[in-house]
PDBQT receptor file of N, H, CA, C and O in Angstrom, charges set to zero:
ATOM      1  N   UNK A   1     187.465 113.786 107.278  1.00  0.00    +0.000 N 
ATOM      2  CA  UNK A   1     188.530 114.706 107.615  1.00  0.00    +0.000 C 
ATOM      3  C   UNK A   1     188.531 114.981 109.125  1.00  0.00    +0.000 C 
ATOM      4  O   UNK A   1     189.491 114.897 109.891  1.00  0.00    +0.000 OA
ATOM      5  N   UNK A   2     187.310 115.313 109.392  1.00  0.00    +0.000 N 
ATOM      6  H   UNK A   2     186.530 115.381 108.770  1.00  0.00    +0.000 HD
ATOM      7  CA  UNK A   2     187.527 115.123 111.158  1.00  0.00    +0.000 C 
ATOM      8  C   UNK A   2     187.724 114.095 111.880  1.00  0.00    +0.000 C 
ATOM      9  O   UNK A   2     188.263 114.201 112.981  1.00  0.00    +0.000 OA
ATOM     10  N   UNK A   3     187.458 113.322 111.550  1.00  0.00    +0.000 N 
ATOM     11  H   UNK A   3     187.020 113.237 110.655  1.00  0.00    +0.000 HD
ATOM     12  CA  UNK A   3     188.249 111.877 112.464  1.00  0.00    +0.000 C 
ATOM     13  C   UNK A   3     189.437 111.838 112.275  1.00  0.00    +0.000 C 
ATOM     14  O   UNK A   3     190.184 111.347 113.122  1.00  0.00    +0.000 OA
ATOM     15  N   UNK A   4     189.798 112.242 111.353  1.00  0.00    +0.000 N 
ATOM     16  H   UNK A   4     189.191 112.641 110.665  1.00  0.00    +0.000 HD
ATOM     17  CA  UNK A   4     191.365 112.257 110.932  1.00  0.00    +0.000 C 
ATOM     18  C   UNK A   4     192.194 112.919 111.605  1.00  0.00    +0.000 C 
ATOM     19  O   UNK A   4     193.345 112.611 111.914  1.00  0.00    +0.000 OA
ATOM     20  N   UNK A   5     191.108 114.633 112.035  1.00  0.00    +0.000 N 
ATOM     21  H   UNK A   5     190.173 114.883 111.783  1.00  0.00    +0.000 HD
ATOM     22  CA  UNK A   5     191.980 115.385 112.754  1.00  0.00    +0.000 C 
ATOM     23  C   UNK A   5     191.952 114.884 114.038  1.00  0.00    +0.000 C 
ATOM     24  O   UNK A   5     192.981 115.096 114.679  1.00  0.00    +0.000 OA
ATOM     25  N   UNK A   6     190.980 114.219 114.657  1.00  0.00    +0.000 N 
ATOM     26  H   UNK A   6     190.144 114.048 114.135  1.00  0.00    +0.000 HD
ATOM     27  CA  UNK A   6     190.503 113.643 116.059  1.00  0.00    +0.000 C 
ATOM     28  C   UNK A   6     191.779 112.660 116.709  1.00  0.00    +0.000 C 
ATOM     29  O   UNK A   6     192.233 112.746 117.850  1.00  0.00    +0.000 OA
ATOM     30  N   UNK A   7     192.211 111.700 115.616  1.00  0.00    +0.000 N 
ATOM     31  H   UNK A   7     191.842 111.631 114.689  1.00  0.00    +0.000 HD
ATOM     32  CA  UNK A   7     193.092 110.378 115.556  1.00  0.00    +0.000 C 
ATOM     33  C   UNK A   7     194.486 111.670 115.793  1.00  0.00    +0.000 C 
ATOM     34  O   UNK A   7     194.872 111.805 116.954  1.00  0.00    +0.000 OA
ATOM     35  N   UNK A   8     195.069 112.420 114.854  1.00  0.00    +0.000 N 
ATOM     36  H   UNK A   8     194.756 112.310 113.911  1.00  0.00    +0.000 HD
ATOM     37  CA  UNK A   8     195.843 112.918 114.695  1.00  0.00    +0.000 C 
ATOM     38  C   UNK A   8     196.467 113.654 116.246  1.00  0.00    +0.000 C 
ATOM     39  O   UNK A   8     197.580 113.657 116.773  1.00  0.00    +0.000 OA
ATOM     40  N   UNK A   9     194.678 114.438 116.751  1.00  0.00    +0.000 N 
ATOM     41  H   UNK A   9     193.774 114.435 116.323  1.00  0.00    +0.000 HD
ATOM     42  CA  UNK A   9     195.233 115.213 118.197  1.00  0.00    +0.000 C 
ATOM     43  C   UNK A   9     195.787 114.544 119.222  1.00  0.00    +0.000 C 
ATOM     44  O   UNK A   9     196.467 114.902 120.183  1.00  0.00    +0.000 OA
ATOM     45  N   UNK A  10     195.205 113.076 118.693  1.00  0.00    +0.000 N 
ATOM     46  H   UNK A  10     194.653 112.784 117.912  1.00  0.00    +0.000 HD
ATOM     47  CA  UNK A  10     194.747 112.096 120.214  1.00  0.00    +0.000 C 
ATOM     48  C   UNK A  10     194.036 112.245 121.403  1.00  0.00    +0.000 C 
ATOM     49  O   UNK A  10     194.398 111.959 122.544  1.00  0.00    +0.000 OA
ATOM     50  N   UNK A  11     192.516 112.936 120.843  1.00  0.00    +0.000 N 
ATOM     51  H   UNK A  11     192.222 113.168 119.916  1.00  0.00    +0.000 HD
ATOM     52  CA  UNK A  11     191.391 113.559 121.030  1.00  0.00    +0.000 C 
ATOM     53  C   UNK A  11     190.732 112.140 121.170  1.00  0.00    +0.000 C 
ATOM     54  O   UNK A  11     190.581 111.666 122.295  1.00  0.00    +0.000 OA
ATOM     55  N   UNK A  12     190.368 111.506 120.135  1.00  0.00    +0.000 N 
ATOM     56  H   UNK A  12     190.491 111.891 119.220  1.00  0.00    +0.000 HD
ATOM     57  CA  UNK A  12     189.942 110.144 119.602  1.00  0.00    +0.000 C 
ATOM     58  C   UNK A  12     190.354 109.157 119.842  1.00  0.00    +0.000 C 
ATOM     59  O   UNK A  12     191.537 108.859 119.678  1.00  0.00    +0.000 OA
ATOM     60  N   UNK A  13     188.982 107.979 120.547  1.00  0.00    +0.000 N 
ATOM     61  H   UNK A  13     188.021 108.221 120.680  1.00  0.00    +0.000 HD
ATOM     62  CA  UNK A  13     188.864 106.690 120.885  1.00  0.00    +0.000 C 
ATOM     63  C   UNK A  13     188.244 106.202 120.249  1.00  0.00    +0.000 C 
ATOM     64  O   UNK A  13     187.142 106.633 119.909  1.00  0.00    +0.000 OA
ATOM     65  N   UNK A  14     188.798 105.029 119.836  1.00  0.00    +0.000 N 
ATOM     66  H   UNK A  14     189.693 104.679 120.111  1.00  0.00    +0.000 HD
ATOM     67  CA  UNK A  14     186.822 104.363 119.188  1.00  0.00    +0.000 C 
ATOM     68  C   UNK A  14     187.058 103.066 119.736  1.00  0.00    +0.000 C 
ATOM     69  O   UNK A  14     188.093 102.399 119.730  1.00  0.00    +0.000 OA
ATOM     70  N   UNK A  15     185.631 102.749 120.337  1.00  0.00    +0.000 N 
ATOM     71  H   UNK A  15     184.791 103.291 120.341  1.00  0.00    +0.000 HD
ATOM     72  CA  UNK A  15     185.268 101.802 120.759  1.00  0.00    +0.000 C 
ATOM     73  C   UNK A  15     184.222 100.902 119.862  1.00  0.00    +0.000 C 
ATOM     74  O   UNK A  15     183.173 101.441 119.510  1.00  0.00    +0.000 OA
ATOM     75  N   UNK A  16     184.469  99.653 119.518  1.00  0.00    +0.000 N 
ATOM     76  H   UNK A  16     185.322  99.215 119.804  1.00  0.00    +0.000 HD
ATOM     77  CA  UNK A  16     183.686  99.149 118.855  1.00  0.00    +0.000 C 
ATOM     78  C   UNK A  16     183.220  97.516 119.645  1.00  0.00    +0.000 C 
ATOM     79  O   UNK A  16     183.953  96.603 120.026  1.00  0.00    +0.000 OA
ATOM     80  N   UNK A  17     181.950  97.630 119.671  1.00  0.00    +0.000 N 
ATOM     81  H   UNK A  17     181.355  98.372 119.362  1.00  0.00    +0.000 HD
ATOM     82  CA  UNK A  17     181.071  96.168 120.530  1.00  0.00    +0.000 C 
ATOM     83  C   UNK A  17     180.250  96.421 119.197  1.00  0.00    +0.000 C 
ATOM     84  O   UNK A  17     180.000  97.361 118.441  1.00  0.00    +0.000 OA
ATOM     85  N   UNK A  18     179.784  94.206 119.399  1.00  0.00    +0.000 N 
ATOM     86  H   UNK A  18     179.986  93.443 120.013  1.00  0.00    +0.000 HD
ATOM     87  CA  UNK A  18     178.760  94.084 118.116  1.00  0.00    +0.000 C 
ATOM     88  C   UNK A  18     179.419  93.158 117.429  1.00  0.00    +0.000 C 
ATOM     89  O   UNK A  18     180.533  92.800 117.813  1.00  0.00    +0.000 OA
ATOM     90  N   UNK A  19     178.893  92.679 116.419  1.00  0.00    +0.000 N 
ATOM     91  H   UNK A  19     177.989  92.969 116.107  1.00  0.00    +0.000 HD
ATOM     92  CA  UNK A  19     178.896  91.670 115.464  1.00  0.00    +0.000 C 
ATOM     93  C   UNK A  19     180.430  91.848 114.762  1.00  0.00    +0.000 C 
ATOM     94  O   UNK A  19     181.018  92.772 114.199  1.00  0.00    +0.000 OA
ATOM     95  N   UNK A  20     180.787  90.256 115.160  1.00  0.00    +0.000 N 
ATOM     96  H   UNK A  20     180.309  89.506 115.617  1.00  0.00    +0.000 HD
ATOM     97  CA  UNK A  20     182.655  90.503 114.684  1.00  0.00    +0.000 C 
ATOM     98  C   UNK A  20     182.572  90.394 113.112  1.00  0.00    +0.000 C 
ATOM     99  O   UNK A  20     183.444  90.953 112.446  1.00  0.00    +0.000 OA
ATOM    100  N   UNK A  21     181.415  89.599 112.408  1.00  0.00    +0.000 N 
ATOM    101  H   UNK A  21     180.707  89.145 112.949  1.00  0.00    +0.000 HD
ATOM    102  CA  UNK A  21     181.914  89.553 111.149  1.00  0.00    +0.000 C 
ATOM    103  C   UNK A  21     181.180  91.083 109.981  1.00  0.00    +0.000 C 
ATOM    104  O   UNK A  21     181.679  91.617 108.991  1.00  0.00    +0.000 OA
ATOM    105  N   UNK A  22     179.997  91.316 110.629  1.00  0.00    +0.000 N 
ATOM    106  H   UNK A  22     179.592  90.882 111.433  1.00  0.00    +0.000 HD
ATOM    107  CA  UNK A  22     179.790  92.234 109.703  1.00  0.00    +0.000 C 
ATOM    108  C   UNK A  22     179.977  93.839 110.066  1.00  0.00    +0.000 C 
ATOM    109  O   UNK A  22     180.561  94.595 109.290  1.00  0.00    +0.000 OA
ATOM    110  N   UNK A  23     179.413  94.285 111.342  1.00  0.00    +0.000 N 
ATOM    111  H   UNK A  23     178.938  93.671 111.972  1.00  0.00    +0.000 HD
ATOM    112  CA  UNK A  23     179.774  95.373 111.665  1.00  0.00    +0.000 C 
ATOM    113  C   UNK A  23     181.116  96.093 112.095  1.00  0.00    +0.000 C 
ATOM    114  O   UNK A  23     181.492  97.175 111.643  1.00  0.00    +0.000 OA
ATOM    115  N   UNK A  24     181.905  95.188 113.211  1.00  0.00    +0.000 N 
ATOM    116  H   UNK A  24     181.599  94.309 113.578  1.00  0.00    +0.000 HD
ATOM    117  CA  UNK A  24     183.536  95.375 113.207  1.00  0.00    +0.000 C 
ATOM    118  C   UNK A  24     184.296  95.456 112.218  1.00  0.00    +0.000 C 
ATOM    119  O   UNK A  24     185.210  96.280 112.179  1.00  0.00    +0.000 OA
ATOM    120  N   UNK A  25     184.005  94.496 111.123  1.00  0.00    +0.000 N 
ATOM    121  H   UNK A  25     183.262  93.827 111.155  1.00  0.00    +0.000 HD
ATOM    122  CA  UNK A  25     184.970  94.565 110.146  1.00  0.00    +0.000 C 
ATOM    123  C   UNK A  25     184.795  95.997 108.918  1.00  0.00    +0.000 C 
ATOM    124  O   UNK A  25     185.624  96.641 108.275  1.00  0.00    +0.000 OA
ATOM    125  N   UNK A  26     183.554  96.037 109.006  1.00  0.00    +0.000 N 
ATOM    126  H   UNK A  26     182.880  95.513 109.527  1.00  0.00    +0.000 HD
ATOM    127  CA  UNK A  26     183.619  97.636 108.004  1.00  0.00    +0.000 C 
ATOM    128  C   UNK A  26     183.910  98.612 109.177  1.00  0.00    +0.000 C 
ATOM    129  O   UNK A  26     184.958  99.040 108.692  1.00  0.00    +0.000 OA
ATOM    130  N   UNK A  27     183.828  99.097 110.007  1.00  0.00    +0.000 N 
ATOM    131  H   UNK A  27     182.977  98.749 110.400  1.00  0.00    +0.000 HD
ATOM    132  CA  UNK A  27     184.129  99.366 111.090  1.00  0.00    +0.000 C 
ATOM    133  C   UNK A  27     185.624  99.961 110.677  1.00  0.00    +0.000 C 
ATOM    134  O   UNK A  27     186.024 101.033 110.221  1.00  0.00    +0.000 OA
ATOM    135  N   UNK A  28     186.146  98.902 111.011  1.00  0.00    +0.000 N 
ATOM    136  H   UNK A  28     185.821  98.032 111.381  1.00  0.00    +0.000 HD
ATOM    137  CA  UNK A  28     187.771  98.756 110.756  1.00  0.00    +0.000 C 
ATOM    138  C   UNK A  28     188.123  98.979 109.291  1.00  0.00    +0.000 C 
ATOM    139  O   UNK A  28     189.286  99.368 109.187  1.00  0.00    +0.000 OA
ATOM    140  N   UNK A  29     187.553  98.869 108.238  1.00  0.00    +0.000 N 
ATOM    141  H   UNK A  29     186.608  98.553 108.322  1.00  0.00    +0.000 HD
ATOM    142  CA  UNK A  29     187.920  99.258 107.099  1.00  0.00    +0.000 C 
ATOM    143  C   UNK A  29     187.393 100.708 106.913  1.00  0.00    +0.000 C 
ATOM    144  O   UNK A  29     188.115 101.665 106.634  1.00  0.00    +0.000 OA
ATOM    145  N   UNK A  30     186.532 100.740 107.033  1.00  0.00    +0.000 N 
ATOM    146  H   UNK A  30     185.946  99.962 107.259  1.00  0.00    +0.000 HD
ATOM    147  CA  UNK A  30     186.086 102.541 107.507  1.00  0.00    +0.000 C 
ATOM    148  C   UNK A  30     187.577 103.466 107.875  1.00  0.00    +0.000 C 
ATOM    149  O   UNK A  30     188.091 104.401 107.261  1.00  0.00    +0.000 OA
ATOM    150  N   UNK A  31     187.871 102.965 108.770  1.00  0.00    +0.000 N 
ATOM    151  H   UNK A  31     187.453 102.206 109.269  1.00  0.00    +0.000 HD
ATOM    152  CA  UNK A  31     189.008 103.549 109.468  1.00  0.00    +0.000 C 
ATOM    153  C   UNK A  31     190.292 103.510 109.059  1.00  0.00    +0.000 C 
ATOM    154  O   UNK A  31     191.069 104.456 109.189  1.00  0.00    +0.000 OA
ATOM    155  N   UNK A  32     190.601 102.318 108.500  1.00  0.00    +0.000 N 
ATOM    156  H   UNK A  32     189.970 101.549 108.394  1.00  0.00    +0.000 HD
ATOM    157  CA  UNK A  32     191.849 101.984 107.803  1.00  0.00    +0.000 C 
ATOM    158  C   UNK A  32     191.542 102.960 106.030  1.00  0.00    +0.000 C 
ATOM    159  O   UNK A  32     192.647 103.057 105.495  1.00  0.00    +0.000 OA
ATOM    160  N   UNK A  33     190.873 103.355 105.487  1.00  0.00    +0.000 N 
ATOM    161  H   UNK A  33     189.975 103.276 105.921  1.00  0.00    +0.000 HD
ATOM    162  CA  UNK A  33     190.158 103.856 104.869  1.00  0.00    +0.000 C 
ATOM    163  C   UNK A  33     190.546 105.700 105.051  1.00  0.00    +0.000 C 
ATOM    164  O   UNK A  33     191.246 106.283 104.224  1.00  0.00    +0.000 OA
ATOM    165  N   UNK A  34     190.053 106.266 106.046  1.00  0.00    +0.000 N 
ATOM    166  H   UNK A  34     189.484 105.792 106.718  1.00  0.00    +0.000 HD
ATOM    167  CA  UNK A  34     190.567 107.375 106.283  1.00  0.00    +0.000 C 
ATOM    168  C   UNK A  34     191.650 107.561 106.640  1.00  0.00    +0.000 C 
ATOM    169  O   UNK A  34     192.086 108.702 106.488  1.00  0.00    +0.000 OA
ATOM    170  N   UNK A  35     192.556 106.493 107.280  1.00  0.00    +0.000 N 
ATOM    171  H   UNK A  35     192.202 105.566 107.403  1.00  0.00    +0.000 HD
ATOM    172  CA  UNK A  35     193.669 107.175 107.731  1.00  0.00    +0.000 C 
ATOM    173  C   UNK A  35     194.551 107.435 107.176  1.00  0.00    +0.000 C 
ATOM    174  O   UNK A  35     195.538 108.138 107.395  1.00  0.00    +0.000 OA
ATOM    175  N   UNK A  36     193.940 106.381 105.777  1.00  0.00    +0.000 N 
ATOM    176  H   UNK A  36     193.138 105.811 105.599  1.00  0.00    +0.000 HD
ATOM    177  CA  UNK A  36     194.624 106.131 104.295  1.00  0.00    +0.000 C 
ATOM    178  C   UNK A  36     194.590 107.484 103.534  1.00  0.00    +0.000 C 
ATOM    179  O   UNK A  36     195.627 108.146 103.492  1.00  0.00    +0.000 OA
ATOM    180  N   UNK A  37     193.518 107.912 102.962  1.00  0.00    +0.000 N 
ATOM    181  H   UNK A  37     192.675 107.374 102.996  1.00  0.00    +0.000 HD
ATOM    182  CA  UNK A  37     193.149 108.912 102.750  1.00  0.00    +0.000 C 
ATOM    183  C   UNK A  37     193.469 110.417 103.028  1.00  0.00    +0.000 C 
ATOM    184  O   UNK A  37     193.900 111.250 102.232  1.00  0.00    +0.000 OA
ATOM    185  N   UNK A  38     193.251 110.519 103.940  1.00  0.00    +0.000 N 
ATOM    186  H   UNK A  38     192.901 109.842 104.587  1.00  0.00    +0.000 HD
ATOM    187  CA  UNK A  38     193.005 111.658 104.871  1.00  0.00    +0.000 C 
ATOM    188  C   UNK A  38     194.857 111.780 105.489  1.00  0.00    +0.000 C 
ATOM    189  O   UNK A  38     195.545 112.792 105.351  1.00  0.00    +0.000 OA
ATOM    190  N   UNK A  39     195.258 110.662 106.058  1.00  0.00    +0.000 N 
ATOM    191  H   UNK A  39     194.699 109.840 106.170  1.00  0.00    +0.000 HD
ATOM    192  CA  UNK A  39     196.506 110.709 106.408  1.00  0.00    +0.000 C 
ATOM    193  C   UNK A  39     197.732 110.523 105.110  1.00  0.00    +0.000 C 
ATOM    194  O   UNK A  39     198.936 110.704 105.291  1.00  0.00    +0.000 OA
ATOM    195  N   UNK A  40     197.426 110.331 104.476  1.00  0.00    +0.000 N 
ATOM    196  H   UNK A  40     196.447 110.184 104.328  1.00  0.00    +0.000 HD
ATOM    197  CA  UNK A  40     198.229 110.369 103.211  1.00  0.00    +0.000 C 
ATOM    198  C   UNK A  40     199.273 109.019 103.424  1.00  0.00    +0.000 C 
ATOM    199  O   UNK A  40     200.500 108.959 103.334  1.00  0.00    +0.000 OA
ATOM    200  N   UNK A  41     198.467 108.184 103.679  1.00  0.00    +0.000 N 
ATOM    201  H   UNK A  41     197.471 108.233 103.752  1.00  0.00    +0.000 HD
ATOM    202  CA  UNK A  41     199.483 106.403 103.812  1.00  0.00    +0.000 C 
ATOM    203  C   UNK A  41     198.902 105.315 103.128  1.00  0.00    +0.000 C 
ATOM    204  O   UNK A  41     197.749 104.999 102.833  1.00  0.00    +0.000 OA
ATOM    205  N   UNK A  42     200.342 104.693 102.912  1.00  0.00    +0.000 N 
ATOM    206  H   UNK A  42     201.279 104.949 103.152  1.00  0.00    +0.000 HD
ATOM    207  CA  UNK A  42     200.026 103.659 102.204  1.00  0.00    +0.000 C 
ATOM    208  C   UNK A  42     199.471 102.381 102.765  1.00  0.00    +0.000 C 
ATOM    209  O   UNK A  42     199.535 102.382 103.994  1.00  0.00    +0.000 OA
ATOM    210  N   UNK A  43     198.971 101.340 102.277  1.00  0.00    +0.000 N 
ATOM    211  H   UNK A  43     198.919 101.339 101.278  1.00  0.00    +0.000 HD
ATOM    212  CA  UNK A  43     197.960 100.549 102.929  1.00  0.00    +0.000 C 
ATOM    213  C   UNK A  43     198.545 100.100 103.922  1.00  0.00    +0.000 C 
ATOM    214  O   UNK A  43     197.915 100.169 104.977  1.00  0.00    +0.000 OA
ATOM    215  N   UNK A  44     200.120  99.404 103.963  1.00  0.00    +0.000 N 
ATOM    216  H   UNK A  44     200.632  99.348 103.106  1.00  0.00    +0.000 HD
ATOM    217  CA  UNK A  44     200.535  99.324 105.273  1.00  0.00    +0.000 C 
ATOM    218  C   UNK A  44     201.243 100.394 106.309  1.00  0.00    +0.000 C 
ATOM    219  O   UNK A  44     201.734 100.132 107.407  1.00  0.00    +0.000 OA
ATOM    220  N   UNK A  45     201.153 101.761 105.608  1.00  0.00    +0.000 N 
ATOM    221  H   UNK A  45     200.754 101.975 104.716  1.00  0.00    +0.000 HD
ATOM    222  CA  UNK A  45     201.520 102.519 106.557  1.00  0.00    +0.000 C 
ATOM    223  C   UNK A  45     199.550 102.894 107.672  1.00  0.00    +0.000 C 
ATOM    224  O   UNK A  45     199.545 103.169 108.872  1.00  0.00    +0.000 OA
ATOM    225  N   UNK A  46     198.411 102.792 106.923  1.00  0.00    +0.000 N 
ATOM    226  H   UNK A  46     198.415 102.569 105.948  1.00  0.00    +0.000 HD
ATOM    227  CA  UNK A  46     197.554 102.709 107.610  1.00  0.00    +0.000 C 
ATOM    228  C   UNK A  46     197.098 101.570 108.606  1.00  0.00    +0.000 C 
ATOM    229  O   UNK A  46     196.415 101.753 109.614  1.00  0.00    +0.000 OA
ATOM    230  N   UNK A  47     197.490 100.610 108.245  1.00  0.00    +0.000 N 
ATOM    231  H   UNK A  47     198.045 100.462 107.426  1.00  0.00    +0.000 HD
ATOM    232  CA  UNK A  47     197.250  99.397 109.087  1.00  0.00    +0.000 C 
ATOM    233  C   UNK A  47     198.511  99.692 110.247  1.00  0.00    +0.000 C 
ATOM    234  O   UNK A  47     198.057  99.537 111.380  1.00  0.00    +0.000 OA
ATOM    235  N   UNK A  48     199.616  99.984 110.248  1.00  0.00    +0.000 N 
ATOM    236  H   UNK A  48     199.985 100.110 109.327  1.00  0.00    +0.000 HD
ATOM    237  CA  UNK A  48     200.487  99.981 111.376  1.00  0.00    +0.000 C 
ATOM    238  C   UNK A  48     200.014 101.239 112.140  1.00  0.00    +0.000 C 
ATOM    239  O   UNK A  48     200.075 101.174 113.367  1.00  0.00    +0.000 OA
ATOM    240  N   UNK A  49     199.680 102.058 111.734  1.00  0.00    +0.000 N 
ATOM    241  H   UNK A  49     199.630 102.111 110.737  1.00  0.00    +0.000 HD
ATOM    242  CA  UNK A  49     198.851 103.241 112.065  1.00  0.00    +0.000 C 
ATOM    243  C   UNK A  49     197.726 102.624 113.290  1.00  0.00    +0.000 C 
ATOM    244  O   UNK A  49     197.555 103.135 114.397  1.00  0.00    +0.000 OA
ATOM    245  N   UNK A  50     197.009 101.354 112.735  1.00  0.00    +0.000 N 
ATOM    246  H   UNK A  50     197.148 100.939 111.836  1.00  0.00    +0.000 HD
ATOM    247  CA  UNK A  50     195.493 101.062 113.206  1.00  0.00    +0.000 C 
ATOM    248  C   UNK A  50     196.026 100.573 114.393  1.00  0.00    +0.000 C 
ATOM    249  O   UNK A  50     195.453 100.883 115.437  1.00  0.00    +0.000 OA
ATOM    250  N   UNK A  51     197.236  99.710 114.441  1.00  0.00    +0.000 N 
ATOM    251  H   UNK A  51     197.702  99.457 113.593  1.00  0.00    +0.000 HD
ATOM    252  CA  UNK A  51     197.496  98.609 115.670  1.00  0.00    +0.000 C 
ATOM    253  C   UNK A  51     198.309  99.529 116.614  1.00  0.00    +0.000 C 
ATOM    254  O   UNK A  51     198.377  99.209 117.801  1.00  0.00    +0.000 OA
ATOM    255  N   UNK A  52     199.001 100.772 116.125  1.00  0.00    +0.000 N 
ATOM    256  H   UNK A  52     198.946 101.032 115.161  1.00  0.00    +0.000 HD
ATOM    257  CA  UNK A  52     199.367 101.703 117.267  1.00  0.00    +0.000 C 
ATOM    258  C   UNK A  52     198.732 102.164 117.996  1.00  0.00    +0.000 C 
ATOM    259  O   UNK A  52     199.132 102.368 119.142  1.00  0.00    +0.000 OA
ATOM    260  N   UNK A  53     197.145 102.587 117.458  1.00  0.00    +0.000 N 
ATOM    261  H   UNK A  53     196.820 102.421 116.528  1.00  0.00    +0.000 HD
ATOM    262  CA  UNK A  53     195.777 103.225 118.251  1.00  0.00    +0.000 C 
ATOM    263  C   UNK A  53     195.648 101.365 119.325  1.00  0.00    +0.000 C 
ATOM    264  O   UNK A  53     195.710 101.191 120.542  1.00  0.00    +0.000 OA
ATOM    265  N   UNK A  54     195.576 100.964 118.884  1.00  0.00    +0.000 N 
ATOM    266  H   UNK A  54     195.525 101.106 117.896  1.00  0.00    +0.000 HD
ATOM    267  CA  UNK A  54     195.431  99.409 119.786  1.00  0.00    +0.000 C 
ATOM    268  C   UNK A  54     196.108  99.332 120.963  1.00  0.00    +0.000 C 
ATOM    269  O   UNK A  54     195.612  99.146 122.075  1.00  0.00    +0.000 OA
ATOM    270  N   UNK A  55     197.893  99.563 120.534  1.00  0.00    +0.000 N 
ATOM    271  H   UNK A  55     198.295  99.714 119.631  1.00  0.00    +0.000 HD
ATOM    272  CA  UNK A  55     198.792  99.234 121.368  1.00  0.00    +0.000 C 
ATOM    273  C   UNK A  55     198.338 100.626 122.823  1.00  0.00    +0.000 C 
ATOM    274  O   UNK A  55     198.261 100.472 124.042  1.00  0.00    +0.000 OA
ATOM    275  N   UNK A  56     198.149 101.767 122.036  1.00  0.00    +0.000 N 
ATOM    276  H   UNK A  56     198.212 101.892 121.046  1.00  0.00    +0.000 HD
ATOM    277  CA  UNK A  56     197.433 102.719 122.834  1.00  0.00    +0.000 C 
ATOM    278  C   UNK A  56     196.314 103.016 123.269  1.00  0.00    +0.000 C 
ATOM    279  O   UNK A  56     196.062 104.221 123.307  1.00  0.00    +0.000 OA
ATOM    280  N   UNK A  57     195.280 102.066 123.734  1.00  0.00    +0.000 N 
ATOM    281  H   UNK A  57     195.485 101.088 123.702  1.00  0.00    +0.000 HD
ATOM    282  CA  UNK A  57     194.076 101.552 123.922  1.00  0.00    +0.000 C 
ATOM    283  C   UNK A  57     193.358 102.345 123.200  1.00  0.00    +0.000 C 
ATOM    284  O   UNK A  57     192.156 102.284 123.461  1.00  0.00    +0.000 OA
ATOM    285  N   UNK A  58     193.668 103.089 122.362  1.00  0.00    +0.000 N 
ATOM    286  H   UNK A  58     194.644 103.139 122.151  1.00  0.00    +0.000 HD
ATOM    287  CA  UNK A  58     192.711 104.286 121.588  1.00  0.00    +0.000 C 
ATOM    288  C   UNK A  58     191.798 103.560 120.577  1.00  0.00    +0.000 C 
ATOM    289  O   UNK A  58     190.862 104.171 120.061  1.00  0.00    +0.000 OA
ATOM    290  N   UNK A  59     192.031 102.364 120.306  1.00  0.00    +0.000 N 
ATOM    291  H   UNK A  59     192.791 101.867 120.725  1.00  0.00    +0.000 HD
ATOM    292  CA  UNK A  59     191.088 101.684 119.342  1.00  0.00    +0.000 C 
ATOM    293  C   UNK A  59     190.925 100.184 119.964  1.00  0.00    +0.000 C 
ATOM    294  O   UNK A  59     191.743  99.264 119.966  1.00  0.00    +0.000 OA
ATOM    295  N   UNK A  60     189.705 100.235 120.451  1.00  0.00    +0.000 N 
ATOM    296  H   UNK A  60     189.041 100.982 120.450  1.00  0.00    +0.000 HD
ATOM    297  CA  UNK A  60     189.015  98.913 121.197  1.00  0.00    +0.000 C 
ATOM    298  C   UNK A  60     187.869  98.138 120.707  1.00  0.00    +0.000 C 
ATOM    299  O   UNK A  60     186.808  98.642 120.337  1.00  0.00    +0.000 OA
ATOM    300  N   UNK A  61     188.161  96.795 120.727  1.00  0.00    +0.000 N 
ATOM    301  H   UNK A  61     189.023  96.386 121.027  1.00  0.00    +0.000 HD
ATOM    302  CA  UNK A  61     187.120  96.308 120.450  1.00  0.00    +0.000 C 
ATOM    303  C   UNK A  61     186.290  95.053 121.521  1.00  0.00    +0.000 C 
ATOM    304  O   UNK A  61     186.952  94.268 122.200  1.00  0.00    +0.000 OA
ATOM    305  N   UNK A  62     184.876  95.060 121.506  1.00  0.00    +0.000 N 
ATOM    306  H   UNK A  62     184.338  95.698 120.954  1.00  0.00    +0.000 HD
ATOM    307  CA  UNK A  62     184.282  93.875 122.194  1.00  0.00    +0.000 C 
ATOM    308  C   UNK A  62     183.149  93.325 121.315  1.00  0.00    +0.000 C 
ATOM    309  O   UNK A  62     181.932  93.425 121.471  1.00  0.00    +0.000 OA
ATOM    310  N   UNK A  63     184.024  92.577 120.125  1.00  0.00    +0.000 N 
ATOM    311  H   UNK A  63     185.013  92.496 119.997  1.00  0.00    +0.000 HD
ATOM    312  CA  UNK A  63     182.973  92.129 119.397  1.00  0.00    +0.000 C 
ATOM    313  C   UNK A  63     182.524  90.157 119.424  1.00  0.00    +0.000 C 
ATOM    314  O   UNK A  63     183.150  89.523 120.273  1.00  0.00    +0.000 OA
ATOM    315  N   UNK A  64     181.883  89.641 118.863  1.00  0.00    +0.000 N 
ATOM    316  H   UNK A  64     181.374  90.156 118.174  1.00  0.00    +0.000 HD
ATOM    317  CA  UNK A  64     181.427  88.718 119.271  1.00  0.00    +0.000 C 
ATOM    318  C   UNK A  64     180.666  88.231 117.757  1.00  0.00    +0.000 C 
ATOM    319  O   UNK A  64     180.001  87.197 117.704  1.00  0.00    +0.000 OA
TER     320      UNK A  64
């Protein structure tokens, strides 16, 4: 619920470095996960949700 409110204020960045196949990707489902949840959207209203934090550098990644 607080990340939710964090994402919501635009308080919240997340930066994610590290392993692209196992840690990024729960990572990212973690997140797609709450926003689902917590934001009351449907799976593609959370995923367009995820790539707006992107388009708004608010969700970064340097994984490898």
């Amino acid at each position: 619920q607080q990340i939710w409110q964090w994402l919501e204020t635009g308080t919240a960045q997340f930066y994610v470095c590290g392993d692209l196949k196992h840690m990024a990707k729960d990572v990212e489902e973690a997140l797609l996960k709450i926003i689902s949840l917590e934001g009351r959207k449907s799976a593609d209203e959370a995923l367009n949700y995820l790539k707006k934090l992107r388009k708004d550098k608010r969700y970064l990644r340097d994984v490898y």
